[in-house]
NUFITOR-763927 format. One record per residue (C-alpha): residue in one letter; x, y, z. Coordinates in steps of 0.2 Angstrom, whole numbers, plus 5000, padded with zeros to 4 digits. Example, Ala and Ser with C-alpha at 12.3 -4.5 7.8 and 13.67 -1.06 7.14 Angstrom:
<rs>
A506249785039/S506849955036/
</rs>
This chain:
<rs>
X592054675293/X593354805299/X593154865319/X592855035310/X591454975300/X590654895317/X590955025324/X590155145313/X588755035311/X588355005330/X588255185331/X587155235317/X586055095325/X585755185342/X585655345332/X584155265324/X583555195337/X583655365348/X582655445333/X581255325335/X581355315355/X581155515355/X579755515339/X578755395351/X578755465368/X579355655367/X578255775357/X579355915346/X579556105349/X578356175337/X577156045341/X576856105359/X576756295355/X575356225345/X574356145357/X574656275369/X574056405359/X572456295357/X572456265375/X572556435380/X570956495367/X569856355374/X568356405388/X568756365404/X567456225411/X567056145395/X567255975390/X568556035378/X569756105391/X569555965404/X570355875384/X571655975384/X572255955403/X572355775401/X573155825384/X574555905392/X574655795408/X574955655397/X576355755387/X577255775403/X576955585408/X577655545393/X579055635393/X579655595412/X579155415408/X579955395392/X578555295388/X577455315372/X576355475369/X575055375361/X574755195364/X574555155342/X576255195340/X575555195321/X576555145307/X578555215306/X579055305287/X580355355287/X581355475271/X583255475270/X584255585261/X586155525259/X587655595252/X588355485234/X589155335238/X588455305258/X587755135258/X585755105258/X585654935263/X586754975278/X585655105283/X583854985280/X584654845291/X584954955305/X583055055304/X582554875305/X583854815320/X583155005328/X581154965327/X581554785334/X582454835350/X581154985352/X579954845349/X580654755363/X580954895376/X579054955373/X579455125363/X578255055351/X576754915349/X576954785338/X575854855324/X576454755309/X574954625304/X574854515289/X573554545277/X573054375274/X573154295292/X573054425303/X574554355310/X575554505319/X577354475319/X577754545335/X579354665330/X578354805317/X579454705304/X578454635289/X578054645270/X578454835267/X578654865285/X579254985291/X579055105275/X580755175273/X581255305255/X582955355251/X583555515239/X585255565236/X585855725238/X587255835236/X587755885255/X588855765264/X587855685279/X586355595281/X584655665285/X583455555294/X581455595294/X580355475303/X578555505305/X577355375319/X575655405312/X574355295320/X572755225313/X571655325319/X572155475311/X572755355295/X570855325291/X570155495292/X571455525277/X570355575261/X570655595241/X569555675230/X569455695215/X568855835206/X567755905199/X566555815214/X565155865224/X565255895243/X564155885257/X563756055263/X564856145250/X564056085235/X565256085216/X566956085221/X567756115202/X569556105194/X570156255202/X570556355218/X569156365225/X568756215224/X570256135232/X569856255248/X568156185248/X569055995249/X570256025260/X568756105270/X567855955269/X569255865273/X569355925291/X567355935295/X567255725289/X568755695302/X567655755317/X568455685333/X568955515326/X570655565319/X570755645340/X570555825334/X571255965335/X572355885322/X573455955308/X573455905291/X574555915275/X573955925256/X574455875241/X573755945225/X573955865208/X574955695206/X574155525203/X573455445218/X574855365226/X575955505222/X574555655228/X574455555245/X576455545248/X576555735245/X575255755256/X576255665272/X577655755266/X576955925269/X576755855288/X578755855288/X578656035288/X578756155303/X577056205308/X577556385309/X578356405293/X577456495280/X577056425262/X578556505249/X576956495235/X575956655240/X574056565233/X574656425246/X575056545260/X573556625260/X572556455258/X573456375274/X573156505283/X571256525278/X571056345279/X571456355297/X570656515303/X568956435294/X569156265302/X568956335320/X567456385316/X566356215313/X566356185332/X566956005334/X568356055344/X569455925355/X568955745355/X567455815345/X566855875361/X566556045353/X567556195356/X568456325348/X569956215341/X569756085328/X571256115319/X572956165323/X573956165305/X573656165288/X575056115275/X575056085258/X576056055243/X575856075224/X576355945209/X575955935193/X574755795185/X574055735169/X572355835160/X571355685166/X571355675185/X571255805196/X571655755213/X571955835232/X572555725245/X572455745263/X573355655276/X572755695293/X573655705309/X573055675328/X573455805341/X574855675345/X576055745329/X577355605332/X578755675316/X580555695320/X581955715311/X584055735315/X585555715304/X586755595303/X588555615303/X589055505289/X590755425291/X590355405313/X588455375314/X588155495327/X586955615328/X587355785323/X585655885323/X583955875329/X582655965320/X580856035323/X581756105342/X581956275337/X581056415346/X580356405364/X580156215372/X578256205381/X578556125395/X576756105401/X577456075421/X576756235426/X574956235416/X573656305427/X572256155430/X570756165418/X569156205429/X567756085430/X566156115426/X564956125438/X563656055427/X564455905424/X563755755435/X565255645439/X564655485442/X565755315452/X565555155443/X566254995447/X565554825435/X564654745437/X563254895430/X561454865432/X560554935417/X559555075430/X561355125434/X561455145414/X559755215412/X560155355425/X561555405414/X561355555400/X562555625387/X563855755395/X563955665413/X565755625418/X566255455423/X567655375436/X567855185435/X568455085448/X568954905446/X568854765431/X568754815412/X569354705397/X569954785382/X568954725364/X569454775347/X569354725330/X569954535332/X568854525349/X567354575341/X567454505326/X567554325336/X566354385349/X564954365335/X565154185332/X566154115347/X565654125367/X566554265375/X568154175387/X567454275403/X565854345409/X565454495402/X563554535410/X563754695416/X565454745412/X566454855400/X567454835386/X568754955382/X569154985364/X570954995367/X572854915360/X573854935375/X576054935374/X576254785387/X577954735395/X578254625406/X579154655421/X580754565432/X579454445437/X578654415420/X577054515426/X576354615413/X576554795415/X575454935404/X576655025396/X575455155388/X573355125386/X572455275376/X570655225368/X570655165348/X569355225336/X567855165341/X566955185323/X567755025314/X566754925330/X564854995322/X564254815314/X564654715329/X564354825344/X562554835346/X562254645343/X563754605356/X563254725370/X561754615369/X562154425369/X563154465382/X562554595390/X563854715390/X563254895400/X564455005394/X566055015381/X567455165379/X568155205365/X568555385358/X567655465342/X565855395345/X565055275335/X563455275325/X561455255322/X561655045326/X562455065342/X561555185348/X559855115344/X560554945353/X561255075367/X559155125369/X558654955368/X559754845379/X560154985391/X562055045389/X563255175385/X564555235376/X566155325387/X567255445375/X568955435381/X570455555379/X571155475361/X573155495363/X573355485384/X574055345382/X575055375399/X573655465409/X572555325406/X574055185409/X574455275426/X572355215430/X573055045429/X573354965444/X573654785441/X573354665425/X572254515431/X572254415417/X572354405397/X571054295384/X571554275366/X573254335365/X573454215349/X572854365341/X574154475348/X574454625361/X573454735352/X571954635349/X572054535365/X570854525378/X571654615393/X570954605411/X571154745419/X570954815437/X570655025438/X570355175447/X569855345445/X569655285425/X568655435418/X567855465403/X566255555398/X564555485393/X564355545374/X563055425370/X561755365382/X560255245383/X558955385379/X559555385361/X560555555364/X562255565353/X563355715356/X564455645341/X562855665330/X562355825337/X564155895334/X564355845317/X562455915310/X562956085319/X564656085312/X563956035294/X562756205296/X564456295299/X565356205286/X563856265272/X564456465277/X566056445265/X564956355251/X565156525243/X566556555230/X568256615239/X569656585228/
</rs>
């Protein structure tokens, strides 16, 4: 190989790899006008502004740490458009060489898993993985587009297929209106599990697999263009308008923002199958794109940066509410600590926690746990680990997963081992919280995405179990303070989750009505 071929491809390497650093840890333009509007139309004192403080901290943190936004850095797609005869296979080898070094420096969590074994592979290489889709085109440089969506927006995706019946709204039939009342639906079922306020794109028509590409396509587009179809227009626009309504608000804590954008997309499909596919997006809107010079590799533009830059240094503090208890607990928790507990009370941890998730979980119900766990709490959380020039591990970035996916085996292992209390963010549902009663716990709703407010509450790692299942899945020891979070279900058999999403249900049947 020529030194201009090296050349070029060393340098469209660090391109790639400065795509995928900035996707990760640096959230674009349009983006933070978004959430700052939602920030600024929030009441002062509620649950859903203290949200969006920590929100925008952690953006900041983020940023200065060039560290991850959100600690599931999700699964990397990218699209590539290059000009007739540039060569592919170059450019997959160096996406690949790109997430592996990011893999390395801690700009992403080793996410790729296989199916069959569970085995993670430690570099977000794998079958399929990363998810990268090339199309020619006409101009004469390369456009890269990479989007970092993580699972716990992934699984609040939803397809229907219509005509269908919908909870609350009733027949949704083969026309406009009824695709309203999915994309509707669409939003009310993601509740705070996808971390909300979020923004989805929509894809109408197509098969299955090809409705649910347009649909992550449409998240590619600006989220303050406008819709060139004029039905489409006004649908996004309604769509959004009517979603702030349902009250579920940030983290599903209620509120006035649920959703911050609304994009979709239109294709044709065959006389038998209807579909709309939505793909929804966390607050944490990780999609970047920049174009490549194609004879250098270097970067020529960066898109999504137009228009003003939120900087979030200068945010005035959200105010507490005063009738918020905030409530000091260090493990190990007596259950008359956790009875004294109710929904809405604000906690701060101080010292030992261990992270649980799906691997842990699933072994806790048929293995002894490889620590004590009366009295402790488990934290529902993947964290970015490094290790530092000593070989410590460090915690690069340590937000709350989905707490939902836990529901068969949390109840029964708060009580074999007598667990008092576990975070996570989204809630969980009518199992837990009958154990919760029972046994005497709670559940603590973290921010989901402060991935870097809640790292900087780490102050040492004492210790990992199980690491055979990999960093994600790991059991981490971990020494805290000033860890908050904020009871959501308590051991009187009170959910906010379930009170939030049979109010916003009620709200949801207003548009039931014919629109369109």
């Amino acid at each position: 190989m020529s030194q201009v071929a090296t050349s070029y491809l060393q340098t469209l390497e660090k391109s790639l790899y400065d795509l995928v650093s900035e996707t990760s840890t640096n959230l674009p333009a349009d983006v933070r006008r978004a959430i700052k509007k939602a920030k600024e139309a929030e009441n002062a004192g509620t649950r859903a502004a203290m949200s969006l403080d920590t929100i925008t901290n952690n953006i900041v943190m983020a940023e200065d740490n060039v560290s991850p936004i959100c600690q599931d850095t999700g699964l990397p797609t990218f699209k590539v458009k290059t000009p007739i005869g540039v060569n592919q296979l170059e450019i997959k080898a160096a996406i690949k060489n790109a997430i592996v070094q990011a893999t390395k420096d801690a700009k992403l969590r080793p996410n790729a898993v296989d199916s069959l074994t569970g085995k993670n592979s430690g570099d977000n290489l794998g079958d399929g993985l990363p998810v990268v889709k090339f199309e020619q085109w006409e101009k004469d440089y390369i456009e890269v587009k990479l989007i970092l969506k993580g699972g716990g927006c992934e699984n609040k995706n939803i397809q229907y297929s219509l005509p269908c019946e919908l909870e609350g709204l009733g027949r949704a039939g083969r026309d406009l209106d009824g695709i309203r009342k999915c994309i509707l639906h669409s939003v009310w079922q993601a509740q705070g599990q996808g971390c909300s306020a979020g923004f989805i794109g929509v894809g109408i028509g197509g098969d299955r697999s090809s409705g649910y590409d347009l649909a992550k396509e449409q998240l590619f587009r600006p989220v303050d263009d406008v819709n060139p179809n004029p039905d489409l227009a006004k649908l996004e626009e309604y769509i959004v308008e009517k979603a702030n309504t349902f009250g579920v608000g940030t983290m599903g804590f209620g509120g006035e923002a649920t959703l911050l954008g609304c994009k979709i997309g239109i294709m044709h499909r065959i006389p038998a199958s209807f579909y709309v596919s939505v793909a929804y997006n966390c607050w944490a809107y990780r999609r970047m794109a920049i174009d490549i010079d194609a004879t250098t590799g270097e970067i020529k533009k960066w898109h999504y940066q137009e228009g003003e830059k939120v900087t979030f240094r200068d945010e005035p503090k959200a105010e507490t509410n005063s009738e918020s208890k905030v409530v000091e607990l260090t493990a190990p928790i007596t259950e008359e600590q956790i009875r004294e507990l109710k929904v809405g009370d604000v906690v701060k941890i101080n010292g030992r926690m261990y992270t649980g998730r799906d691997a842990i979980h699933h072994h806790l119900m048929s293995h002894d746990a490889p620590v004590d766990l009366n009295g402790q709490i488990i934290y529902h959380c993947g964290p970015v680990m490094a290790k530092d020039e000593n070989g410590n591990w460090t915690v690069k970035a340590a937000g709350p997963t989905t707490s939902i996916r836990e529901e068969p085996y949390q109840g029964d292992i708060m009580k074999k081992f007598g667990i008092r209390a576990v975070i996570g963010k989204g809630g969980m549902g009518p199992k837990t919280l009958a154990a919760l009663k029972e046994h005497g716990g709670v559940y603590l709703n973290a921010i989901g995405g402060a991935a870097q407010y809640y790292a900087d509450c780490i102050k040492s790692v004492d210790g990992v179990d199980l690491q055979e299942f990999g960093i994600p899945e790991a059991m981490w020891h971990l020494n805290v303070e000033g860890f908050t979070a904020v009871v959501t279900m308590d051991s009187h058999g009170n959910s906010l989750h379930a009170d939030v999403e049979k109010s916003s249900l009620e709200k949801l049947s207003q548009y039931a009505e014919r629109v369109f």
